[in-house]
N, C-alpha and C positions, 0 to 999 in steps of 0.2 A: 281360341276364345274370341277375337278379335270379329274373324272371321264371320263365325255365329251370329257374334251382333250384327253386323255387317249387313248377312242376311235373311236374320229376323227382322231388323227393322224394313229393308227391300219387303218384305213379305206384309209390313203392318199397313206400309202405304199403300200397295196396292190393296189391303184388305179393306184401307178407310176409302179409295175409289170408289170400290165397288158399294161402300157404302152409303156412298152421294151419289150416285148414281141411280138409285136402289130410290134415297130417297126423293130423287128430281121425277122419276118416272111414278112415282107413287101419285106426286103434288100433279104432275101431267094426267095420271088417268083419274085423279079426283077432278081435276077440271073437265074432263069429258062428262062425268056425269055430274057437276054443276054447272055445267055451261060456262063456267068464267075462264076463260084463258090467262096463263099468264108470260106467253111469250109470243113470239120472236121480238125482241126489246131491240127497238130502232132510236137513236139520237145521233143527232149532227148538230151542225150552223153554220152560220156562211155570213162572211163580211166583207161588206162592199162600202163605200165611200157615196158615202148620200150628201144632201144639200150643204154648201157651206166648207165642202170638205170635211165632215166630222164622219168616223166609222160608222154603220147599223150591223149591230150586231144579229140574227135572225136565227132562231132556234127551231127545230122539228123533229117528228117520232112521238114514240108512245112513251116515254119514261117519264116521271114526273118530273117538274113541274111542266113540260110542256103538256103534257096531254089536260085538256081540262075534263073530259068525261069519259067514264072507263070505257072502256072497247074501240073508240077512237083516236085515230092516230094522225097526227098534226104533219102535214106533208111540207116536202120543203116547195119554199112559195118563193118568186123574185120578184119586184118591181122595178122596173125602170120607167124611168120618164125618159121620150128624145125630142129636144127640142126643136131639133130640124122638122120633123113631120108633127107637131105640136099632139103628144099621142103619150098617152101613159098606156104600157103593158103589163099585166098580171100573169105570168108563167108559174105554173104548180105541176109537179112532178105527183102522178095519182097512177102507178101502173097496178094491172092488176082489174080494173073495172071497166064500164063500157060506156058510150056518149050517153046511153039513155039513164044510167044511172047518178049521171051528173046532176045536183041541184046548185042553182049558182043564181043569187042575188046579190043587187046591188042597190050604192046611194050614191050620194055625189062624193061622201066622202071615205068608203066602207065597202069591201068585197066580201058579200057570204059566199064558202064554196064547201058543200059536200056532197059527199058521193059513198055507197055501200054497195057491192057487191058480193054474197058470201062471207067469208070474214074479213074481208079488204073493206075495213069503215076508215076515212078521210073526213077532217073537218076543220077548217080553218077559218078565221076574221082575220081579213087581210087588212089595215089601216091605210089610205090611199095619200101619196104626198102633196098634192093638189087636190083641187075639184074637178071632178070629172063630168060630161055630158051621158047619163046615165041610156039617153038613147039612140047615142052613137055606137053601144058596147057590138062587137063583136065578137064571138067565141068559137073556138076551132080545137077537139079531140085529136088529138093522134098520138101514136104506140106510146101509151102513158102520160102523154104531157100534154096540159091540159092551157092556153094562150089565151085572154082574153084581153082586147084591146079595147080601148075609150078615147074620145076626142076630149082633150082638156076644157075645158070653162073660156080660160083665159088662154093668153098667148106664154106660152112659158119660153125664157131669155135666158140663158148661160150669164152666171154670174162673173165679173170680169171683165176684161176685153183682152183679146187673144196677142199674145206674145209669141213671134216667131226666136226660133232656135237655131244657133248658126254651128 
C-alpha cells in the first residue's frame, strides 16, 4: 500500500510537469502569433559606493519595475567619475547589437542610450553625477560594451585629504 502511493504520487508530479510545461509552450506559441514576448526575463544590480561615501544601488533587465516600456530591456549601465583625468565615463553592457544600431544622446546632466537590433531592444536614462561638457563626449562599441566618455564642467577634487597606512 505504501508503495502504491509512493508511486502514484512519483507519477502525479511528473504528470503536473508536463502540464506546465504544456502550458508555458502554449503562452510561448501564443506570443509568436501576437508578437508579444514574454521572456527570457533578465534582472540584476550593482552597487558601488558613490559621492560622499553612501551606496548606489542600480538596477537592470526586463522585469518590472525596471523595464519602463514593454519590449525593452534596461542594460546594466556604470558611471564613474576619475578625478585624476577630470573625465566622467558611461559603460553599458548592450551585446547582441551593432555600433550603427546605437542611438545615444546627451545633456550636460543626462545620458539617452538605445539601441534595437532584432529582438535585442536596450534603453536606458543614465542620470549623470556632475556636469558634463556635452561636446567633449566620446563613444566607442566593442563586443557588447558600449563606453562613452565626457570632459567634466568643472574640475572634480577627491573629497578628503589622503591618509597614508602604515
Amino acid at each position: 500500500m505504501y508503495w502504491d502511493r509512493w508511486i502514484r504520487k512519483i507519477f502525479d508530479e511528473i504528470e503536473e510537469e508536463f502540464r506546465r510545461m504544456e502550458r508555458m509552450l502554449d503562452k510561448e506559441f501564443a506570443s509568436i502569433k501576437t508578437g508579444k514576448t514574454f521572456g527570457p526575463y533578465v534582472y540584476g544590480f550593482s552597487i558601488t559606493m558613490g559621492p560622499e561615501g553612501k551606496p548606489v544601488v542600480r538596477t537592470f533587465g526586463n522585469v518590472p519595475p525596471v523595464q519602463e516600456i514593454e519590449g525593452f530591456r534596461t542594460p546594466f549601465v556604470d558611471v564613474m567619475v576619475d578625478d585624476k583625468t577630470n573625465e566622467v565615463r558611461v559603460i553599458t553592457e548592450m551585446p547582441g547589437v551593432e555600433k550603427k544600431d546605437i542611438d545615444l544622446r546627451a545633456t550636460e546632466k543626462r545620458v539617452e542610450i538605445r539601441a534595437e537590433r532584432g529582438d535585442r531592444k536596450y534603453r536606458a536614462s543614465v542620470d549623470l553625477p556632475i556636469e558634463v561638457d556635452v561636446k567633449s563626449a566620446k563613444a566607442k562599441y566593442n563586443n557588447g560594451v558600449l563606453e562613452v566618455t565626457f570632459k567634466a564642467k568643472r574640475e572634480v577634487r577627491p573629497s578628503g585629504t589622503k591618509i597614508n597606512v602604515e
